[in-house]
N, CA, C and O atoms as a Maestro MAE file, in Angstrom:
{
 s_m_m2io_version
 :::
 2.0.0
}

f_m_ct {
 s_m_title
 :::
 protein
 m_atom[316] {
  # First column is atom index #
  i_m_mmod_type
  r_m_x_coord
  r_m_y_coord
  r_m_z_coord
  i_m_residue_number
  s_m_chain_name
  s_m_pdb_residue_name
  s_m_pdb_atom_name
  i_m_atomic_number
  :::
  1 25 0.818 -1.195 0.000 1 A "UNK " " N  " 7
  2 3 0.000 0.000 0.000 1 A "UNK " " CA " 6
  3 2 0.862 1.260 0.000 1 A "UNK " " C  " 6
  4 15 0.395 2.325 -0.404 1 A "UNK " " O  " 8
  5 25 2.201 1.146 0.478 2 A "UNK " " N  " 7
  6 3 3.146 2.358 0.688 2 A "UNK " " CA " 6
  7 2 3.441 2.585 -0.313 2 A "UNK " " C  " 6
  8 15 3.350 3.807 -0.430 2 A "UNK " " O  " 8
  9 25 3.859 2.038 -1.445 3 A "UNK " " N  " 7
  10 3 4.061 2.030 -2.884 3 A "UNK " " CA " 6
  11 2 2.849 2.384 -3.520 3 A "UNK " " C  " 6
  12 15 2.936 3.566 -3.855 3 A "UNK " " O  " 8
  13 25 1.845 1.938 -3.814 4 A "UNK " " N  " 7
  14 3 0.818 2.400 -4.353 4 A "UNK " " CA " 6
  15 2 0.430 4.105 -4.190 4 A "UNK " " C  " 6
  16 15 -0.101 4.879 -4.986 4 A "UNK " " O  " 8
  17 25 1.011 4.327 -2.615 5 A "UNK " " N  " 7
  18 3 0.827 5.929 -2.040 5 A "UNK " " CA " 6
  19 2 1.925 6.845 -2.787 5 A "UNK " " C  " 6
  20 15 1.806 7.971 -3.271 5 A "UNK " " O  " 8
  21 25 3.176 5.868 -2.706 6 A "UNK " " N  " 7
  22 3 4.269 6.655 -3.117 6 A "UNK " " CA " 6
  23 2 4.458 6.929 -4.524 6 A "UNK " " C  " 6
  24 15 5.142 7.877 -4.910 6 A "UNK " " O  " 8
  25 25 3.985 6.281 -5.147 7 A "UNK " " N  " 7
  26 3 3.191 6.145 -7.055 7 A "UNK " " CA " 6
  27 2 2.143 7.080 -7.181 7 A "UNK " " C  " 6
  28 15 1.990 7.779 -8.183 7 A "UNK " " O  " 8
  29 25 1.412 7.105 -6.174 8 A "UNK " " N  " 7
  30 3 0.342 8.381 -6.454 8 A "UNK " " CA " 6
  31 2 0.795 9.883 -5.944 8 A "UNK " " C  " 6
  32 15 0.438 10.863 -6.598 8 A "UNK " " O  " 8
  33 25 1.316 9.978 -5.166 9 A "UNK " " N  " 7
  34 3 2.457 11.315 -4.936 9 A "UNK " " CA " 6
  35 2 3.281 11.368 -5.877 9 A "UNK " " C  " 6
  36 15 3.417 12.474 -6.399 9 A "UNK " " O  " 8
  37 25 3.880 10.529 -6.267 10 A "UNK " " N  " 7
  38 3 4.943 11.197 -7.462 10 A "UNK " " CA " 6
  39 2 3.903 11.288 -9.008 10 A "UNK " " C  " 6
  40 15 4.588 11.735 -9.928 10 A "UNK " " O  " 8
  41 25 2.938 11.074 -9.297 11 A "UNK " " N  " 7
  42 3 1.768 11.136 -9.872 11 A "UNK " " CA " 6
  43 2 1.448 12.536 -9.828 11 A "UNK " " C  " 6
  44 15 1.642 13.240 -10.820 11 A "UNK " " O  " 8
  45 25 0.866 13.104 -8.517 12 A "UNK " " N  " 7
  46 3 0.632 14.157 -8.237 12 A "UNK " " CA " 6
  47 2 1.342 15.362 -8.578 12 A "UNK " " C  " 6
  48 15 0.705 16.300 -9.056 12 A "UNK " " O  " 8
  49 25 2.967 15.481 -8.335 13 A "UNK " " N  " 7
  50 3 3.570 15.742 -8.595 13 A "UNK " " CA " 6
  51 2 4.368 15.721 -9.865 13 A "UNK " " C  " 6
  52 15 5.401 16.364 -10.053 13 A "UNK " " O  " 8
  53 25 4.009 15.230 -10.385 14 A "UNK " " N  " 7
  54 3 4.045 15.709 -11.839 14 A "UNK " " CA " 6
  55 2 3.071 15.814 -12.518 14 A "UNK " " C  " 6
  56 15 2.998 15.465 -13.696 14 A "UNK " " O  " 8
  57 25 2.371 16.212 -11.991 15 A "UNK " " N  " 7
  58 3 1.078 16.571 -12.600 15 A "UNK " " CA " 6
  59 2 1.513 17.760 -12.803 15 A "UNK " " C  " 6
  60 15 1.733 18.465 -13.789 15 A "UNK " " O  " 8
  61 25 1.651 17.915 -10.969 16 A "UNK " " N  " 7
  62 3 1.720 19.722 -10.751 16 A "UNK " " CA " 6
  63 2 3.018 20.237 -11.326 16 A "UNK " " C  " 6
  64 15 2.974 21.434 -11.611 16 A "UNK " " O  " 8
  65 25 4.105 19.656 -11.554 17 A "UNK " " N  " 7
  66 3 4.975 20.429 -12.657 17 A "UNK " " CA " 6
  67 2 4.694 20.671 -14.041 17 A "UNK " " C  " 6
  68 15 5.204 21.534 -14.757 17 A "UNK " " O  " 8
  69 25 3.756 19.746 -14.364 18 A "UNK " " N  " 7
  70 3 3.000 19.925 -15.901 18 A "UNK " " CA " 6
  71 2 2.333 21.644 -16.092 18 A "UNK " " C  " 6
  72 15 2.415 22.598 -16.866 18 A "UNK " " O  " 8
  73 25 1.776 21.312 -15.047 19 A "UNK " " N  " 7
  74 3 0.596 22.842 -14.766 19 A "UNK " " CA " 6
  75 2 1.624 23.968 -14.953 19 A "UNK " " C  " 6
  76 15 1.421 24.849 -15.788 19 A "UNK " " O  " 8
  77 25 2.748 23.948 -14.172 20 A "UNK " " N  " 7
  78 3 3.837 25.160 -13.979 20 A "UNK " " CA " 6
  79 2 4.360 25.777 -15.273 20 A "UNK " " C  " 6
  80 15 4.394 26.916 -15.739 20 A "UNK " " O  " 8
  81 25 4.927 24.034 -15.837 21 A "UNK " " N  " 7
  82 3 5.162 24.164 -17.461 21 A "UNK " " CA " 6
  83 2 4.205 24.936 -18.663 21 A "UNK " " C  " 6
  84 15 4.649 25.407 -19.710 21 A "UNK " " O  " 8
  85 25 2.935 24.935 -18.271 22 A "UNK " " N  " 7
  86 3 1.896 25.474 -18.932 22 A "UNK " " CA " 6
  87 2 1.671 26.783 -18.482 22 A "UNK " " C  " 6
  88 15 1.148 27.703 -19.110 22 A "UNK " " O  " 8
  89 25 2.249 26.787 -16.983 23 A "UNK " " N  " 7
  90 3 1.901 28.589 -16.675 23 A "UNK " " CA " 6
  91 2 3.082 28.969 -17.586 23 A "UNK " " C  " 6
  92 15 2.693 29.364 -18.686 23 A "UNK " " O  " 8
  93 25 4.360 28.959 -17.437 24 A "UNK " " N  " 7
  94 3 4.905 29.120 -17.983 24 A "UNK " " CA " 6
  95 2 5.052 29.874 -19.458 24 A "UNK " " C  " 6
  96 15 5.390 30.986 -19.864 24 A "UNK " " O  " 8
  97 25 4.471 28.258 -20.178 25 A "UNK " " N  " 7
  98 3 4.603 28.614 -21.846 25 A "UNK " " CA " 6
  99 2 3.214 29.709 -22.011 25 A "UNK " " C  " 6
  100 15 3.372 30.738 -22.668 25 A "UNK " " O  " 8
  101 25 2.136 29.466 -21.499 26 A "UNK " " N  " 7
  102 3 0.878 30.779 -21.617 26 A "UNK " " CA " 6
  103 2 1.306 31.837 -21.789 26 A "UNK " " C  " 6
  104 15 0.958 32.411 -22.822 26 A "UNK " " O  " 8
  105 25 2.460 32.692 -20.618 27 A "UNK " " N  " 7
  106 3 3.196 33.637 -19.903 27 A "UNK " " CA " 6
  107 2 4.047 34.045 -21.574 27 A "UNK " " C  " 6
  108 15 4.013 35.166 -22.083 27 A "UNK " " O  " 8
  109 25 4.623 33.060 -22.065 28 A "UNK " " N  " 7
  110 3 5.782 33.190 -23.781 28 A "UNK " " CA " 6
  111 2 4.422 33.544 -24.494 28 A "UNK " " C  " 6
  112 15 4.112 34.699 -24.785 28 A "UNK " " O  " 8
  113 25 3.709 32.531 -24.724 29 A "UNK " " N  " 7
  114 3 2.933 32.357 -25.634 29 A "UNK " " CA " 6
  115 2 2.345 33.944 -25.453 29 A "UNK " " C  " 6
  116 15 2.748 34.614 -26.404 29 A "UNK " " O  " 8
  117 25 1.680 34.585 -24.705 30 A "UNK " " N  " 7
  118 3 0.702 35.673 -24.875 30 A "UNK " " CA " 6
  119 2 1.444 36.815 -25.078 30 A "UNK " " C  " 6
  120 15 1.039 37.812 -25.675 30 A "UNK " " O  " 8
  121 25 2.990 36.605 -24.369 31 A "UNK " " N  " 7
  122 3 3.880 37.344 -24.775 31 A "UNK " " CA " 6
  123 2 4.119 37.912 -26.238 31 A "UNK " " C  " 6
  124 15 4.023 38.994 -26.817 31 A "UNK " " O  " 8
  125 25 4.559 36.323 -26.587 32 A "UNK " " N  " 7
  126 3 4.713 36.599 -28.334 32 A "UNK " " CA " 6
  127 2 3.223 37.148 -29.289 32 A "UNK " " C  " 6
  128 15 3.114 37.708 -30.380 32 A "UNK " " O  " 8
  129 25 2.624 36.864 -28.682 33 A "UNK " " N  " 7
  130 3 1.091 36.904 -29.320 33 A "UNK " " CA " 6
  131 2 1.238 38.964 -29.494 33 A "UNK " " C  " 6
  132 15 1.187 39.604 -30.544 33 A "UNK " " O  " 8
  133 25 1.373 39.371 -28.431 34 A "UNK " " N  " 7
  134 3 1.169 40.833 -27.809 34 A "UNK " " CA " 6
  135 2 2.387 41.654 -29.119 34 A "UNK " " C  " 6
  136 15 2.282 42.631 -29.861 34 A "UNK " " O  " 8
  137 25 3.289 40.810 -28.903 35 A "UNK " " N  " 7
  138 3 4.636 41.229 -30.126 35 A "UNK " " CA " 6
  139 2 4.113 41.173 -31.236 35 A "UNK " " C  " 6
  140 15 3.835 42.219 -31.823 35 A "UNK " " O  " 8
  141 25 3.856 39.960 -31.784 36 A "UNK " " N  " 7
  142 3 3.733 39.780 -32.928 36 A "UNK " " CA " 6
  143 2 2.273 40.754 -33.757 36 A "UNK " " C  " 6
  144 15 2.132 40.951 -34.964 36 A "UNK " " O  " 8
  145 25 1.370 41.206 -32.638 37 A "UNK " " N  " 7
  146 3 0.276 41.890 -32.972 37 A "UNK " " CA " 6
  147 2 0.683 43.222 -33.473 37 A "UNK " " C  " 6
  148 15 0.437 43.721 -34.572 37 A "UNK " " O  " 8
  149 25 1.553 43.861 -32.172 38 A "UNK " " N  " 7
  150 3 1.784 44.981 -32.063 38 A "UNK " " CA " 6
  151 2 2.411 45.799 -32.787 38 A "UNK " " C  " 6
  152 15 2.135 46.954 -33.113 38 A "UNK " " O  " 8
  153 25 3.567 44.924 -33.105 39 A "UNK " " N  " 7
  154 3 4.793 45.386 -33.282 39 A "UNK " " CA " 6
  155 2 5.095 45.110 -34.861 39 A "UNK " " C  " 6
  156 15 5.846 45.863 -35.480 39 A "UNK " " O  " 8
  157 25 4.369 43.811 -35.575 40 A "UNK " " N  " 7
  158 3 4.971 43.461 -36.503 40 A "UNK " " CA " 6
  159 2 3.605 43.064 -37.306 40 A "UNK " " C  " 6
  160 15 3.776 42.443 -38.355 40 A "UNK " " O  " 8
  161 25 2.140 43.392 -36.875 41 A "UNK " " N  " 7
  162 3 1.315 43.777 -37.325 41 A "UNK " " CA " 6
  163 2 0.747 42.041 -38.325 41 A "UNK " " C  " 6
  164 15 0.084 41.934 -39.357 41 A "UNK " " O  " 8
  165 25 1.345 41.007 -37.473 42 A "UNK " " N  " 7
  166 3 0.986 39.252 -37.860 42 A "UNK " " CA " 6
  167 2 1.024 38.556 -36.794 42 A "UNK " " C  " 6
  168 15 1.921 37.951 -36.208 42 A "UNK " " O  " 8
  169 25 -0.695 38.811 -36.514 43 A "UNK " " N  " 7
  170 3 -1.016 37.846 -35.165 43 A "UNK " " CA " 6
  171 2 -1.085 36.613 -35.439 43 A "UNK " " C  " 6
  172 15 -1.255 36.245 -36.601 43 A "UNK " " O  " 8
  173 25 -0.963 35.723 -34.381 44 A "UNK " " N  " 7
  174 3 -0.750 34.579 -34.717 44 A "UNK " " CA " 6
  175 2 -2.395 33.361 -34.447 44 A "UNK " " C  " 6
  176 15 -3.165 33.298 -33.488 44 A "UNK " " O  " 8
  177 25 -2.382 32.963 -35.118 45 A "UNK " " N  " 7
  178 3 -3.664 32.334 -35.187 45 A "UNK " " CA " 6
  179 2 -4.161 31.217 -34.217 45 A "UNK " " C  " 6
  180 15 -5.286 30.726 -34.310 45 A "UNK " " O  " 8
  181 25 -3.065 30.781 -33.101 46 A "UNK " " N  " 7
  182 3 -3.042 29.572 -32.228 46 A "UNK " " CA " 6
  183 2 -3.197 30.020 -31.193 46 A "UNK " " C  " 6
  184 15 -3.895 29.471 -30.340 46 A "UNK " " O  " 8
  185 25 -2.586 31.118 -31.019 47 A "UNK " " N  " 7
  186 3 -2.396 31.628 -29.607 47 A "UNK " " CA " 6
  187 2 -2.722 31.758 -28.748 47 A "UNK " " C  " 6
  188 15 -2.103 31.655 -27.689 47 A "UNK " " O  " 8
  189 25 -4.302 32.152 -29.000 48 A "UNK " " N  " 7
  190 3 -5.312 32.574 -27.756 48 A "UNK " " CA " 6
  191 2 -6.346 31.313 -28.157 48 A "UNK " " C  " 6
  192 15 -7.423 31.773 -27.777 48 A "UNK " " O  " 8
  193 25 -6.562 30.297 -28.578 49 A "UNK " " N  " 7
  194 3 -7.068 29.228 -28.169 49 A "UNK " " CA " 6
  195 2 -6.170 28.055 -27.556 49 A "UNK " " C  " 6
  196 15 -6.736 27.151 -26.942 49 A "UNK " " O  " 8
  197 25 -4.893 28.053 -27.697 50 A "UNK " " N  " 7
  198 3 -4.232 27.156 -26.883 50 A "UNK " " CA " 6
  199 2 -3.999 27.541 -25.972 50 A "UNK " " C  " 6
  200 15 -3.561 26.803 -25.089 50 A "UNK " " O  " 8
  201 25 -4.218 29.089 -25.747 51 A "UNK " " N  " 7
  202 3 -3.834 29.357 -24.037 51 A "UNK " " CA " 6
  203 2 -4.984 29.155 -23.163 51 A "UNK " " C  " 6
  204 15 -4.939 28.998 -21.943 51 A "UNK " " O  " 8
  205 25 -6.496 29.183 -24.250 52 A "UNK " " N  " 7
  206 3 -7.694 29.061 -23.480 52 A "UNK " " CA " 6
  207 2 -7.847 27.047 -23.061 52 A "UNK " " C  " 6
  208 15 -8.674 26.755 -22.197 52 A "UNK " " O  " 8
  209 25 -7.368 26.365 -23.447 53 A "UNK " " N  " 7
  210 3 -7.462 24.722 -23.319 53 A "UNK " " CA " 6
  211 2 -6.734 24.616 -22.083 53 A "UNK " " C  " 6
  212 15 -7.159 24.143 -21.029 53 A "UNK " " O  " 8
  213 25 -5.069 25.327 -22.416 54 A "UNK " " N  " 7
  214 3 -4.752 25.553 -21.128 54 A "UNK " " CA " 6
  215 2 -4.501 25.586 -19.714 54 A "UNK " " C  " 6
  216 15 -3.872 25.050 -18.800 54 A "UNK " " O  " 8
  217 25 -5.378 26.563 -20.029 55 A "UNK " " N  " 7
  218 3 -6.121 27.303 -18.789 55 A "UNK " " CA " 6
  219 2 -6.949 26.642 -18.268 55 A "UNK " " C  " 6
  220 15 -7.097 26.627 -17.046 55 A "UNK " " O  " 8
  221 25 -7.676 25.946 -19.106 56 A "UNK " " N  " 7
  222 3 -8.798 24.650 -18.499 56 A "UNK " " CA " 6
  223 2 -8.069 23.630 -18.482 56 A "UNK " " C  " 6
  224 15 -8.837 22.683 -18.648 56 A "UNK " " O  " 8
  225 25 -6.866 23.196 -18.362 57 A "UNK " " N  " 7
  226 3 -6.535 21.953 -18.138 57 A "UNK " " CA " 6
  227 2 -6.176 22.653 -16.913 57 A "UNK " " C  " 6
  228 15 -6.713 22.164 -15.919 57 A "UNK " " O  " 8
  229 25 -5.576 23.452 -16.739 58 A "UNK " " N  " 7
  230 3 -4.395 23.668 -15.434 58 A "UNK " " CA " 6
  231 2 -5.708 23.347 -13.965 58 A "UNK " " C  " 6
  232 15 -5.508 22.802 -12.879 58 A "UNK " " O  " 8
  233 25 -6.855 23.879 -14.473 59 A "UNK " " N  " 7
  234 3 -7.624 23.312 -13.152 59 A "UNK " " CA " 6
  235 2 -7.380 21.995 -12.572 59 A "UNK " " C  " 6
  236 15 -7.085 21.657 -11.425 59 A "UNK " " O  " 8
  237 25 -7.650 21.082 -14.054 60 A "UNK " " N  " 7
  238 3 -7.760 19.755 -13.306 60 A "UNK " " CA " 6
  239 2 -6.145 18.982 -12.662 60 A "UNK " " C  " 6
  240 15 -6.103 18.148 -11.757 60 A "UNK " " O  " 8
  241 25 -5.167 19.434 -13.274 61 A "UNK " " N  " 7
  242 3 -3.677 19.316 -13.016 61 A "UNK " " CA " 6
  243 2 -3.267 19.665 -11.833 61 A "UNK " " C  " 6
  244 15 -2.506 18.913 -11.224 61 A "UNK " " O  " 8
  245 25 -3.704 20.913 -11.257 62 A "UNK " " N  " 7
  246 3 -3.310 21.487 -10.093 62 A "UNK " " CA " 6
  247 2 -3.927 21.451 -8.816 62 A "UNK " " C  " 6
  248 15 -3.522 21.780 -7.701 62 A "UNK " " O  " 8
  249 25 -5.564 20.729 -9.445 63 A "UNK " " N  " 7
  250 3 -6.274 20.788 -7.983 63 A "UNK " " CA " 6
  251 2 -5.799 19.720 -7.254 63 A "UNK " " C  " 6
  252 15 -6.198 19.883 -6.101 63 A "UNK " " O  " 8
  253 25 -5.201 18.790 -7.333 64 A "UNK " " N  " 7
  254 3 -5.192 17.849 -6.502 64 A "UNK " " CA " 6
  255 2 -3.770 17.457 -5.447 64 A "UNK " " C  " 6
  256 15 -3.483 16.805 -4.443 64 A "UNK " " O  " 8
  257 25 -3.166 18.352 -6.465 65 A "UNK " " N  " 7
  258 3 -1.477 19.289 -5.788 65 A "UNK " " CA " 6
  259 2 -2.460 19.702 -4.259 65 A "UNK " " C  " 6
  260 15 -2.690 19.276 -3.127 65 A "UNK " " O  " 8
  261 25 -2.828 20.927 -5.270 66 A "UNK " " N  " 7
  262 3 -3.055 21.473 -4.090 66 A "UNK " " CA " 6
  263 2 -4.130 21.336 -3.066 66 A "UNK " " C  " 6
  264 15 -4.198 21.970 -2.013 66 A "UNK " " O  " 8
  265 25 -4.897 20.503 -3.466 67 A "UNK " " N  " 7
  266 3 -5.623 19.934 -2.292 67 A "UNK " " CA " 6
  267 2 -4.745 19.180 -1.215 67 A "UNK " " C  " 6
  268 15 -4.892 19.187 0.007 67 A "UNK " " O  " 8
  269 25 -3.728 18.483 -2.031 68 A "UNK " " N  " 7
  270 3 -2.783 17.176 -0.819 68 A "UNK " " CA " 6
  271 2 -2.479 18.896 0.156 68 A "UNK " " C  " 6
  272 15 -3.153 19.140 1.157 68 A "UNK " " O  " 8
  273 25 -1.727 19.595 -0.207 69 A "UNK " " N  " 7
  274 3 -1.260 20.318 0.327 69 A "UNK " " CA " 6
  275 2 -2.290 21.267 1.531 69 A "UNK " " C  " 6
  276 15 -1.805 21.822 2.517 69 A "UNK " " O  " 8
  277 25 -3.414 21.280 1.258 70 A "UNK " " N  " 7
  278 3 -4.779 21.948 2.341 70 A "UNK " " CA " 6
  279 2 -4.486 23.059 1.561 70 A "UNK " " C  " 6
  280 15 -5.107 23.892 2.221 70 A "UNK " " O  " 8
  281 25 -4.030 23.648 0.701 71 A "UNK " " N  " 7
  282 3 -3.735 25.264 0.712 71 A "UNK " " CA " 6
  283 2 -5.138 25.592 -0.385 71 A "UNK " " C  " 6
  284 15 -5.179 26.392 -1.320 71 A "UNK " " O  " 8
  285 25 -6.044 24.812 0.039 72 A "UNK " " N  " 7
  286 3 -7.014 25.117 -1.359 72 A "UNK " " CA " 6
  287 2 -8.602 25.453 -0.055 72 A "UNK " " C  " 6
  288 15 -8.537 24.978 1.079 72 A "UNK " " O  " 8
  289 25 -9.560 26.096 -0.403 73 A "UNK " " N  " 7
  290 3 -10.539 26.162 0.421 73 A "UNK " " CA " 6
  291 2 -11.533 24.612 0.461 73 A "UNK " " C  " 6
  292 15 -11.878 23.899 -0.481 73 A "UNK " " O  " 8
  293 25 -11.768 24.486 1.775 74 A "UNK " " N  " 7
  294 3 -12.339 23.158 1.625 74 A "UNK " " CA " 6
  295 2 -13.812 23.545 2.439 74 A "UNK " " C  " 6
  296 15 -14.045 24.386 3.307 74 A "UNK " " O  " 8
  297 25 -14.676 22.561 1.766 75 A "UNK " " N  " 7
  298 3 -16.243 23.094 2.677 75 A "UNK " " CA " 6
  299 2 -16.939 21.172 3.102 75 A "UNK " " C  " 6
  300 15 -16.907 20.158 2.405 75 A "UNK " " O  " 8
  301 25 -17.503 21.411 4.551 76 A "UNK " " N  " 7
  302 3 -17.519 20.005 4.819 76 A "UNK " " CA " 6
  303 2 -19.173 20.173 4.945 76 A "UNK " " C  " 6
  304 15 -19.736 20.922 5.743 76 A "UNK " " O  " 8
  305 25 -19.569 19.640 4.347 77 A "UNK " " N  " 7
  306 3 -21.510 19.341 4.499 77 A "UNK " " CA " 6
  307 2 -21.675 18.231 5.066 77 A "UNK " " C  " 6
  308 15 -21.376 17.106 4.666 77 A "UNK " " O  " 8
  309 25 -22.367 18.699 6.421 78 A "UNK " " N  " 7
  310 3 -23.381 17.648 7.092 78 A "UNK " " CA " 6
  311 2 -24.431 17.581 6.889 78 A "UNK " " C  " 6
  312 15 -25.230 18.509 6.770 78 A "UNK " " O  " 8
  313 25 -24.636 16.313 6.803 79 A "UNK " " N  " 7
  314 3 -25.992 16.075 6.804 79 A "UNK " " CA " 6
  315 2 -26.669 15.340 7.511 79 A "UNK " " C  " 6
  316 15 -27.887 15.272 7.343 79 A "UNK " " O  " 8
  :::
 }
 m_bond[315] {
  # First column is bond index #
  i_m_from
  i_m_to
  i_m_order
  :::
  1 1 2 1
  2 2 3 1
  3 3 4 2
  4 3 5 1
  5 5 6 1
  6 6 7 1
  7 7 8 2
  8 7 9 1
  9 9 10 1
  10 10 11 1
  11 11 12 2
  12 11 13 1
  13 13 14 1
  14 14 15 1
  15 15 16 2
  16 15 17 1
  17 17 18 1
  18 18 19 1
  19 19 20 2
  20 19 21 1
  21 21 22 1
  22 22 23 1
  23 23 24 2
  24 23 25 1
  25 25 26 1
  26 26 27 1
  27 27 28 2
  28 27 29 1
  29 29 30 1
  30 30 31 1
  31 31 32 2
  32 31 33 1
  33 33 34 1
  34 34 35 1
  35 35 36 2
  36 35 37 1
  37 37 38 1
  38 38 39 1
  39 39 40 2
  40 39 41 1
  41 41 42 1
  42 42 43 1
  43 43 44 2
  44 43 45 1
  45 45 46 1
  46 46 47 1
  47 47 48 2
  48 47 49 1
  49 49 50 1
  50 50 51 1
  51 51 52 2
  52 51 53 1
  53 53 54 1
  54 54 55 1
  55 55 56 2
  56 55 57 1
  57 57 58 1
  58 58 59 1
  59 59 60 2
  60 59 61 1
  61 61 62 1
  62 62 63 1
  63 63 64 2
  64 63 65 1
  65 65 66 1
  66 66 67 1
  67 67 68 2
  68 67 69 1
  69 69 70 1
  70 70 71 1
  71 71 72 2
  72 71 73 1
  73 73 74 1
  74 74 75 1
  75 75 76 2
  76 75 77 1
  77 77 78 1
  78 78 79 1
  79 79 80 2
  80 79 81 1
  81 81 82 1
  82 82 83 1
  83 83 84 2
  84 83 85 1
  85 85 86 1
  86 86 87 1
  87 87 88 2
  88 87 89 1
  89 89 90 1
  90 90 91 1
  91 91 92 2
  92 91 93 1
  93 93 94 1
  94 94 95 1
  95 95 96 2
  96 95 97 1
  97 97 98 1
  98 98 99 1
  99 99 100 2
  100 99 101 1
  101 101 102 1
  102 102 103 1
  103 103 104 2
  104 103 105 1
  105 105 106 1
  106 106 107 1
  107 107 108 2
  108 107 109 1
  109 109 110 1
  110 110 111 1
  111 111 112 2
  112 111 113 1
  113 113 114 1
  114 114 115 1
  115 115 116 2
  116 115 117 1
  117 117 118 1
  118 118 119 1
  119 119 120 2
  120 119 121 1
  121 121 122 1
  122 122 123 1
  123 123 124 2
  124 123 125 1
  125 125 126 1
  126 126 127 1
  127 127 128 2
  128 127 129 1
  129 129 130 1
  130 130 131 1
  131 131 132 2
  132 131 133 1
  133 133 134 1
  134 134 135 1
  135 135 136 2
  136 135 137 1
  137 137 138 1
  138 138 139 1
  139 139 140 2
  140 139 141 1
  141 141 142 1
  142 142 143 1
  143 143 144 2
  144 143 145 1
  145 145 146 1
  146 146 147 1
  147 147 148 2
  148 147 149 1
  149 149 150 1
  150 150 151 1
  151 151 152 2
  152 151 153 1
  153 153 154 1
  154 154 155 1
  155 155 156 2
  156 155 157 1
  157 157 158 1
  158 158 159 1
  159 159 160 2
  160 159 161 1
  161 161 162 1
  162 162 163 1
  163 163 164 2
  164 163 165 1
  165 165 166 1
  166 166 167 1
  167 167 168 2
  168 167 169 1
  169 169 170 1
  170 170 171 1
  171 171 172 2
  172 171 173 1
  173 173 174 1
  174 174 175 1
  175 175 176 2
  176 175 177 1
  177 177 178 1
  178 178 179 1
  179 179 180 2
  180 179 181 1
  181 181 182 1
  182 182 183 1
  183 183 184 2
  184 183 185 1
  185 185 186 1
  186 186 187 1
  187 187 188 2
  188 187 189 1
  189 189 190 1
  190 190 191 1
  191 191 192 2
  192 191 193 1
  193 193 194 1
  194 194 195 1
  195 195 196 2
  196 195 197 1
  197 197 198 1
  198 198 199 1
  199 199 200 2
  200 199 201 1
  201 201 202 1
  202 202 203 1
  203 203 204 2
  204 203 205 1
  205 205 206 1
  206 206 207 1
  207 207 208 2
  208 207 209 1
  209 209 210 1
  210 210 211 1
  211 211 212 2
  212 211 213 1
  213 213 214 1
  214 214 215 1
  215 215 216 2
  216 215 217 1
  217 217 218 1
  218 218 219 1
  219 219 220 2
  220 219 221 1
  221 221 222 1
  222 222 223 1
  223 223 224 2
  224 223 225 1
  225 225 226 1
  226 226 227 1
  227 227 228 2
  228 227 229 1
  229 229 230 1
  230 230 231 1
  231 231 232 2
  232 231 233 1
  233 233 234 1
  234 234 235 1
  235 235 236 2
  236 235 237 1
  237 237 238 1
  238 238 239 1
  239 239 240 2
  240 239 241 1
  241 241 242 1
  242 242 243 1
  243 243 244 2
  244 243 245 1
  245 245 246 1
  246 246 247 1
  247 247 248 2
  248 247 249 1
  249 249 250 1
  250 250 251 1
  251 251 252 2
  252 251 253 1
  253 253 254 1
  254 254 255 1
  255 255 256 2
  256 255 257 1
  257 257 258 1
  258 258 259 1
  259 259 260 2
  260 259 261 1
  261 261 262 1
  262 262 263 1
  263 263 264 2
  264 263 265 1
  265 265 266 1
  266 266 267 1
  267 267 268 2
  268 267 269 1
  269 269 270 1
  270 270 271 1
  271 271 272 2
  272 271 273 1
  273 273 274 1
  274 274 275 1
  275 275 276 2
  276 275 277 1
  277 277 278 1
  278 278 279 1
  279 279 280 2
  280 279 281 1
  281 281 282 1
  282 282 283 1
  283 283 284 2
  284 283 285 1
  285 285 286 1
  286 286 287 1
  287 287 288 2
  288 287 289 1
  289 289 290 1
  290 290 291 1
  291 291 292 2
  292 291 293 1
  293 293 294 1
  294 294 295 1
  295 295 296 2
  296 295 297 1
  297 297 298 1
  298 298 299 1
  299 299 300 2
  300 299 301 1
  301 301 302 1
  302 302 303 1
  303 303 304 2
  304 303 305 1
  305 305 306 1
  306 306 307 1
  307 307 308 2
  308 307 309 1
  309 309 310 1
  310 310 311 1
  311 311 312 2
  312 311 313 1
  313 313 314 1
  314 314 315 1
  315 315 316 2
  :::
 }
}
């Protein structure tokens, strides 16, 4: 069972470096997007829908980081 735990933490954990990797490239990506609009007047056609998929993946990637961690709001219903 300690293995199975220790497989799902390192699971977790790279999940959550995946997410970082994606904050990351968003951060280039909208960058270049902002350049290439601005400056050189050839936006790029990928840009702002791969940052929007993203953005919806990074939810499911990161919640569970940060749930192990408590640093996320938690609500307990009784019933």
């Amino acid at each position: 069972m300690k293995k199975i735990n220790a497989l799902f933490d390192h699971l977790i954990d790279t999940l959550a470096v995946i997410a970082g990797i994606f904050i990351i490239f968003i951060m280039f990506a909208e960058c270049y997007e902002v350049v290439a609009r601005y400056f050189f007047r050839r936006p790029t056609v990928w840009s702002v829908e791969f940052c929007e998929y993203m953005l919806f993946l990074l939810a499911f990637l990161g919640t569970t980081w940060v749930l192990r961690k408590k640093a996320h709001i938690s609500v307990t219903i009784v019933l």
